[in-house]
C-alpha positions in Angstrom: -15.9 15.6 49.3 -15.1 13.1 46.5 -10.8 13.5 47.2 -10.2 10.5 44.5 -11.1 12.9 41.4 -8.6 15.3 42.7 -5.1 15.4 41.0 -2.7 15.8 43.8 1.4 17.3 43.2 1.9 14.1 45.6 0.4 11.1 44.2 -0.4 8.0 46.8 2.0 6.1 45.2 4.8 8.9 45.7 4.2 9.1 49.2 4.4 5.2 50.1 7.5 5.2 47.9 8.9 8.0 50.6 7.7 6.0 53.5 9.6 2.8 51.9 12.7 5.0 51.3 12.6 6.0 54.7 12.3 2.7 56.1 15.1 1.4 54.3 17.2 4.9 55.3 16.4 4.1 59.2 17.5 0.2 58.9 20.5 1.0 57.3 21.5 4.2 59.8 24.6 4.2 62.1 23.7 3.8 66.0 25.0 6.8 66.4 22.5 8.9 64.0 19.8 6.7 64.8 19.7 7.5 68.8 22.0 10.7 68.9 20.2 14.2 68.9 21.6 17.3 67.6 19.8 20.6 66.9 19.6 22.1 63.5 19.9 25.5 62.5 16.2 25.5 61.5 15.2 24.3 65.0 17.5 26.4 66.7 15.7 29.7 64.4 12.5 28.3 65.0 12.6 27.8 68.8 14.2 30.9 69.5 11.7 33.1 67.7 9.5 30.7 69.6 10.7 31.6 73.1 10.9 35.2 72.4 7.4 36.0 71.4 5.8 36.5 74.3 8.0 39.9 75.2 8.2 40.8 71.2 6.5 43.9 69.7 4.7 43.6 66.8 3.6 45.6 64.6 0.6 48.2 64.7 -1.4 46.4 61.7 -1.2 42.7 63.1 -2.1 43.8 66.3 -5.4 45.1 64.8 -5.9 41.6 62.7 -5.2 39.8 65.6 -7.9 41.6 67.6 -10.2 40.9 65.1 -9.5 37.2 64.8 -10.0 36.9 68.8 -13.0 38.6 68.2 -14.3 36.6 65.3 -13.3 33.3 67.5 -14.9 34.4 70.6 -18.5 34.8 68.8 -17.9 31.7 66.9 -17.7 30.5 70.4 -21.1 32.2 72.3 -22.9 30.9 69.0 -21.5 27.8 68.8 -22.8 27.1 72.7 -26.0 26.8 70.8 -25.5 24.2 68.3 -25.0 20.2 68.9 -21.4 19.9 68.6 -21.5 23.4 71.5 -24.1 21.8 73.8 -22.0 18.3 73.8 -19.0 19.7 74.5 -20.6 21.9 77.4 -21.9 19.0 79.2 -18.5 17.3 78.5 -17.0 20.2 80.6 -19.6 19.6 83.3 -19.1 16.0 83.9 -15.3 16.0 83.7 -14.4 19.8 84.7 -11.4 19.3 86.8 -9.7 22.0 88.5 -11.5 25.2 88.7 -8.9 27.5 86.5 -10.5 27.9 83.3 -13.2 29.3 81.7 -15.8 27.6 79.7 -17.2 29.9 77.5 -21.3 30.6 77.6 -21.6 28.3 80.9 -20.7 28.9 84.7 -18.4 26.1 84.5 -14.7 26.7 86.0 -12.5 23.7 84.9 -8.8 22.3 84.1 -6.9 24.2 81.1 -7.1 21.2 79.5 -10.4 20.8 79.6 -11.3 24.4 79.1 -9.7 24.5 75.9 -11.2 21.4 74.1 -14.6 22.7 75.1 -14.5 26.1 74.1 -12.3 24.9 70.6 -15.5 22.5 70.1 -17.7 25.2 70.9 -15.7 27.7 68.2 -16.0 25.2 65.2 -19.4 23.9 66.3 -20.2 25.0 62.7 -19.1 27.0 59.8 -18.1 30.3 61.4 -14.4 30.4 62.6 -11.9 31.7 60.3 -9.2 29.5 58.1 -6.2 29.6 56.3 -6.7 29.3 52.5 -3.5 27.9 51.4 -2.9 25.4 54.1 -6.6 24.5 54.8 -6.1 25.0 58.7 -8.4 27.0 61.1 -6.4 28.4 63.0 -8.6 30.6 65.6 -10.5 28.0 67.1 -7.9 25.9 68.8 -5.5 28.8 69.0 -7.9 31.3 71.2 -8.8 28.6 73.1 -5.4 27.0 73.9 -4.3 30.7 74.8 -7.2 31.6 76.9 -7.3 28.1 78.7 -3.2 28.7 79.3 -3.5 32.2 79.6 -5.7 32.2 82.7 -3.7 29.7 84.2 -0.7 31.6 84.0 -2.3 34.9 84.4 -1.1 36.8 81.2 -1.4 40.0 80.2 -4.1 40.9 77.0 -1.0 41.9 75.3 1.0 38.9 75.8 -2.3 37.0 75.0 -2.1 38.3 71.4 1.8 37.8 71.0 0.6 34.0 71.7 -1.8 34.3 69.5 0.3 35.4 66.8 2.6 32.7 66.9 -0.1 30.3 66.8 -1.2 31.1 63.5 2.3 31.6 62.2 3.4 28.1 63.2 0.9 25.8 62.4 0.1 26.9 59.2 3.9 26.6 57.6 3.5 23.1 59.3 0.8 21.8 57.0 2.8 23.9 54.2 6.3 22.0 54.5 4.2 18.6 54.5 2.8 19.5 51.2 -0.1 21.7 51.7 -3.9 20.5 51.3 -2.7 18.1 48.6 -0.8 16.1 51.1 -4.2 15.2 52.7 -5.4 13.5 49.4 -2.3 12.0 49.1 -2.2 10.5 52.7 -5.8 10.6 54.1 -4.5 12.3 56.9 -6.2 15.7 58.0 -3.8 18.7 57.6 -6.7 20.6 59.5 -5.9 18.5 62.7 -1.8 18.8 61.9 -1.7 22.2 61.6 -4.1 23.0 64.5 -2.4 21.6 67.1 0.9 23.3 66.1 -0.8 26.1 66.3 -2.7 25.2 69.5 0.8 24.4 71.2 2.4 27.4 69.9 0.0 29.5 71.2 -0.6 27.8 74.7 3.9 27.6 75.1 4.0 30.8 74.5 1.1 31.8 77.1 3.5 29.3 79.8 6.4 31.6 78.8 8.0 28.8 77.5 12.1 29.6 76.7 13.5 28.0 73.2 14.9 24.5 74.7 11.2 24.4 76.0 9.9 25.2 72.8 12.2 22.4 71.3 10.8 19.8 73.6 7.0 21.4 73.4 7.4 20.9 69.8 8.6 16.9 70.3 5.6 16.9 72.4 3.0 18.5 69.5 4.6 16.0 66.9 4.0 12.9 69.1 0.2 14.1 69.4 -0.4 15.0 65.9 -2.7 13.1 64.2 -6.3 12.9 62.2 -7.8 11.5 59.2 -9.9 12.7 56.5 -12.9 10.5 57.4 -14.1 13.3 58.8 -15.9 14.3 56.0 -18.2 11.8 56.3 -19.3 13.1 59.3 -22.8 15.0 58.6 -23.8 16.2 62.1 -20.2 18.1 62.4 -19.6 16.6 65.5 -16.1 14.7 64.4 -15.3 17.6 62.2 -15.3 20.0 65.2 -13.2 17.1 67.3 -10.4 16.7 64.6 -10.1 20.5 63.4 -10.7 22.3 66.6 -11.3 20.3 70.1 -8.8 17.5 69.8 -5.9 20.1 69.1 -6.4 22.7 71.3 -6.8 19.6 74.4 -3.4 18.3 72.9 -1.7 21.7 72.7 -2.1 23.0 76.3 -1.5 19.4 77.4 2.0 19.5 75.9 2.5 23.2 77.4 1.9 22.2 80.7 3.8 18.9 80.2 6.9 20.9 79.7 6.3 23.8 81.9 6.2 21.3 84.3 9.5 20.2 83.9 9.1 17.3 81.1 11.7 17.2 78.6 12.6 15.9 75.7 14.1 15.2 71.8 15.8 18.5 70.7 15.0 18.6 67.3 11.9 16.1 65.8 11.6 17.7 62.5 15.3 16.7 61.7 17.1 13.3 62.2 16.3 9.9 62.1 12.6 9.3 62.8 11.3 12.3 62.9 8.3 14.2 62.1 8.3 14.2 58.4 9.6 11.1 57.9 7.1 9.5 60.2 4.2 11.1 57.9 5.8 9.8 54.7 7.0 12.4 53.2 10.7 14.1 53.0 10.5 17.7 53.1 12.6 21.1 53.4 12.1 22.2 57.2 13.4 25.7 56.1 9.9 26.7 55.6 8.7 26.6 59.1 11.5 29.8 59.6 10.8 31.5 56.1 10.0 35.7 56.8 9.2 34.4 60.1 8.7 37.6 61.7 8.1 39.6 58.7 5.0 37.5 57.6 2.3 37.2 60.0 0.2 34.7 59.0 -3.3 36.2 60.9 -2.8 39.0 58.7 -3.4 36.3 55.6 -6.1 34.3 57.2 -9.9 34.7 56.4 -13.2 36.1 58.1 -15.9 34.8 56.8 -18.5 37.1 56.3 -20.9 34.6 55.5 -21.5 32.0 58.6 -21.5 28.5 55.9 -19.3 26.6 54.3 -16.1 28.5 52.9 -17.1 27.0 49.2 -20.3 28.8 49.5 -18.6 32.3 50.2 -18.0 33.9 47.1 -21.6 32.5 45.6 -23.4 34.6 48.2 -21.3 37.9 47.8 -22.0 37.4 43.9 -25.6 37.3 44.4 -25.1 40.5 47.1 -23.2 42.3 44.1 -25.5 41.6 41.5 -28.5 42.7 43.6 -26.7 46.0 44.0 -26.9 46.3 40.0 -30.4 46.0 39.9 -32.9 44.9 42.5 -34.8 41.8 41.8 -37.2 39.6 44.1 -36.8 35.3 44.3 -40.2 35.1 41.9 -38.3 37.3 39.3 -35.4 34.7 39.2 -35.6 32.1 36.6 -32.6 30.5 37.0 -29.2 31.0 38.9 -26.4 28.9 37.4 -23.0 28.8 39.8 -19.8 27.6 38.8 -16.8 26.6 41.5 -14.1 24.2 41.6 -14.5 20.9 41.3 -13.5 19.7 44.6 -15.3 22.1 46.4 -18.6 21.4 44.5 -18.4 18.4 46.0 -18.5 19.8 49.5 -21.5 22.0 49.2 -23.6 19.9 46.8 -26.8 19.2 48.2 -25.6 18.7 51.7 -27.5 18.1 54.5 -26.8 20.6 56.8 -28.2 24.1 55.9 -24.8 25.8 56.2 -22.8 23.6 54.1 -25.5 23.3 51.4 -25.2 25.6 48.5 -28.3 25.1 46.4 -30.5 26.2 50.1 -28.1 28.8 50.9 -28.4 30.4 47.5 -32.3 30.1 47.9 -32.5 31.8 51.5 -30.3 34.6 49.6 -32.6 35.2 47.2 -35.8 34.9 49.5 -34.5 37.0 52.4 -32.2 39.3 50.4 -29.6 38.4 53.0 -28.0 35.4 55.2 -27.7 35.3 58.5 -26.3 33.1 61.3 -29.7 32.1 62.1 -30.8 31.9 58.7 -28.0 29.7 57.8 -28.8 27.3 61.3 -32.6 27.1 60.5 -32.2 23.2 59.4 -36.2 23.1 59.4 -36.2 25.6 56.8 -34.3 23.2 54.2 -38.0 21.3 53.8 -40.3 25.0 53.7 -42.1 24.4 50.6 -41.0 27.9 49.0 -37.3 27.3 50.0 -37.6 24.5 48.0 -39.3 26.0 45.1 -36.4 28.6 44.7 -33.3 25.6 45.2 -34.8 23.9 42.4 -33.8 27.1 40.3 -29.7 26.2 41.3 -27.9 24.7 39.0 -24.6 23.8 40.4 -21.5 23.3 37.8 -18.0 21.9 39.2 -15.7 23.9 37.1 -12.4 21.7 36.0 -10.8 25.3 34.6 -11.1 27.0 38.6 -9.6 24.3 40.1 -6.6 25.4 38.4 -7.0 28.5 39.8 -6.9 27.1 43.6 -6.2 27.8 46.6 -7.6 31.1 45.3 -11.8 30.1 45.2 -13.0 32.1 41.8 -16.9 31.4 41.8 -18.9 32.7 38.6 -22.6 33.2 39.5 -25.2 33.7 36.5 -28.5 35.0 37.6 -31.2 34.4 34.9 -34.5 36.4 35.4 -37.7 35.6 33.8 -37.9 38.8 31.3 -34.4 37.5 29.5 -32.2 39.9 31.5 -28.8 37.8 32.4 -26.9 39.1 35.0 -23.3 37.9 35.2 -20.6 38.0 38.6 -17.1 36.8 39.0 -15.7 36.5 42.6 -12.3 36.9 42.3 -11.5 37.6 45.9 -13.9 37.1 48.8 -14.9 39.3 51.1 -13.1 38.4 54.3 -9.7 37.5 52.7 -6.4 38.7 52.5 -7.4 40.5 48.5 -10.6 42.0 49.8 -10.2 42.3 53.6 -13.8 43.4 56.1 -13.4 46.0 58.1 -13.2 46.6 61.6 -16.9 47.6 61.4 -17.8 44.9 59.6 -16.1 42.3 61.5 -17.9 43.8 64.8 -21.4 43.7 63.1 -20.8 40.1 62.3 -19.6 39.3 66.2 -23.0 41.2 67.1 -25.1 38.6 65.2 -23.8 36.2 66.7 -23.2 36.8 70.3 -26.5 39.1 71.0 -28.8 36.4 70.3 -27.4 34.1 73.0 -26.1 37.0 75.4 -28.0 39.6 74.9 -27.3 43.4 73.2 -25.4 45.0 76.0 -23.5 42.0 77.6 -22.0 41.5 73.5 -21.0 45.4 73.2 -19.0 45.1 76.4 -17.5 42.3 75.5 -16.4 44.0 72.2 -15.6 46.5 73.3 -13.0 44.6 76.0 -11.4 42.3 72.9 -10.9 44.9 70.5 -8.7 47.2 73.2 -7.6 43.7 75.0 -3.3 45.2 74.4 -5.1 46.9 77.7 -5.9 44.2 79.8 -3.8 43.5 82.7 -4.9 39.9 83.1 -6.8 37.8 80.6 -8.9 36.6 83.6 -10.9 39.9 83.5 -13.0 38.9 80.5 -14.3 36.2 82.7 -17.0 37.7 83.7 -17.9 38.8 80.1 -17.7 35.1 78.4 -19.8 33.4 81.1 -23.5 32.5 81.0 -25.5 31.2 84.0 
């Protein structure tokens, strides 16, 4: 990702000027502000809705979306197991396990919360598969289902109580990330809003799962700020090792740490995102806290975030379902293709741009598409693929274009696909919505097929169904320590 040809709201030179205003600001403070505490009325919203969640209702619909993101999470996880960042963090679990309380998914291994839940978030963004939030750039679901599941067996929760924690995992996080300034504070900062937001979410999640009350939740949240942290040299990383560390492992680890910090009796500042020092002055920037409460419990955030239908690279999401859309206008094989000319932002053409990796390349993904008339998770894994001689005879028909005029159009990804075939015939799509987001939501059946590709390949067909059939009715489940069984491999 070239960042430096992106024009950012918040310039570099804007946020150091904040960080030298806040500098001043703290040497010039009264003793009295600079080392009293007091609670603002934001806090005192947010950690209330906070400490309630675990015994709130919610409603029908988010339920259902929340099922689906567990779900979605879980298989990211059984196919992740299988992949390099999966198989490190495995043996990672195995060497430093812990106390036998928690689950490590697709192994036999009982460890520590701790640990359980920065292996299985490793294993749930060992690649491109886990869900995200477009307008703050986090993924929520992998640290979140793993912080809950890691807490939630150590506290014994209920499946219902298990997706109330849930919930609040992706509602917090995300309006983190968004007070701070959104994706374009990262270019501004080099910090990674992924690894912010995902271990507020984490936290959340895992507090909630301890039954955390709101002055816990105050001092959980102190806690989550002093651990927040990444940089955006993570997208140098081409194995996706770091990249599954900063947006997924590291988080979750941090998140049920600070849980079980204050469950176990640790306390606290009231109030870090107010007052001298605090959490958004100590990232450079001064912000309006009052959007970590806004329609906080009338917005659900899970309901906004994405499945991918696709298992790459987010950028490379809409190119595929154009090519699935214009095959459904008229069939055509790879040898009839003469060219196929894509157009996406110009940020995000720099992501997918002749990548290494098969999943985050866009030029091999299109050519699998049009060779196998589909993509799947194994498909988009098969790195040996990227040097099949016929592979590369249909890439060299992509033409990639980073479009200046749809990066104006971001966060929404609008991605026009022109597919040229040899008799003259042009064939034209624009992706407006992908499938898998808020505008053009999968369905349940859709989000199920996709969890059976990837979880029957490493479990097998009727160990996957059960285990689907257990998370998508998991408001039953009495204790979250019944799916045990189901998420274990010897």
């Amino acid at each position: 990702m070239n960042t430096s040809e992106h024009k950012s709201k918040l310039s570099r030179r804007t946020v150091l000027r904040r960080m030298g205003w806040g500098a001043a600001a703290a040497a010039l403070a009264p003793a009295a502000r600079m080392y009293g505490d007091s609670i603002s009325p934001v806090m005192t919203q947010l950690s209330d809705y906070m400490g309630a969640a675990r015994s709130r209702e919610l409603p029908e619909d988010v339920i259902e979306k929340a099922k689906e993101h567990v779900l979605d999470t879980f298989a990211a996880m059984v196919s992740g197991s299988e992949l390099p960042p999966g198989q490190a963090a495995l043996k990672f679990a195995r060497s430093y396990g812990g106390e036998k309380v928690a689950t490590v998914v697709c192994s036999n291994v009982l460890c520590g919360p701790i640990e359980a839940a920065f292996a299985n978030a490793i294993l749930a963004h060992s690649d491109e598969t886990d869900d995200s939030h477009t307008i703050s750039a986090v993924h929520p679901g992998a640290s979140v289902v793993a912080a809950t599941l890691a807490a939630g067996e150590r506290f014994g929760i209920s499946g219902a109580h298990f997706l109330r924690a849930v919930t609040l995992g992706y509602d917090i996080g995300p309006r983190v990330v968004l007070v701070l300034g959104g994706p374009d504070y990262q270019v501004a900062s080099h910090q990674s809003v992924h690894s912010i937001g995902a271990v507020f979410s984490a936290s959340s999640a895992a507090g909630c799962a301890a039954s955390l009350d709101a002055q816990q939740m105050r001092w959980l949240l102190d806690y989550t700020a002093q651990q927040s942290s990444g940089v955006a040299a993570w997208v140098r990383d081409t194995a996706h090792m770091e990249k599954a560390f900063v947006f997924a492992g590291g988080p979750a680890r941090n998140g049920v740490m600070g849980a079980l910090l204050v469950q176990a009796g640790w306390t606290g500042v009231d109030d870090v995102f107010t007052g001298t020092d605090n959490f958004f002055e100590a990232h450079g920037y001064t912000a309006n806290p009052a959007g970590l409460v806004d329609r906080l419990g009338e917005h659900y955030d899970v309901v906004e975030t994405n499945i991918k239908k696709w298992s790459v690279g987010s950028p490379i999401q809409a190119t595929l379902d154009a090519l699935e859309n214009v095959r459904k206008r008229k069939s055509f094989g790879a040898d009839d293709v003469q060219q196929v000319i894509v157009r996406i932002e110009t940020r995000e053409a720099g992501v997918v741009d002749n990548r290494t990796m098969p999943d985050v390349c866009l030029q091999h993904m299109v050519a699998v598409m049009l060779i196998d008339k589909g993509v799947s998770f194994a498909s988009a894994h098969d790195k040996a693929r990227m040097q099949d001689p016929e592979v590369l005879r249909q890439r060299a028909k992509v033409q990639l274009i980073p479009d200046a005029e749809l990066s104006k159009l971001m966060p929404k990804r609008v991605t026009l696909v022109d597919v040229v075939l040899k008799d003259g015939t042009r064939l034209s799509e624009r992706v407006e919505a992908v499938r898998g987001t808020f505008a053009n939501p999968m369905t349940r059946e859709e989000v199920v097929a996709k969890a059976r590709d990837l979880m029957a390949p490493v479990l097998g067909a009727s160990p996957a169904g059960n285990l689907i059939e257990k998370l998508m009715s998991l408001e039953k489940v009495k204790n979250v320590v019944e799916l045990r069984p189901l998420l274990q491999r010897a």
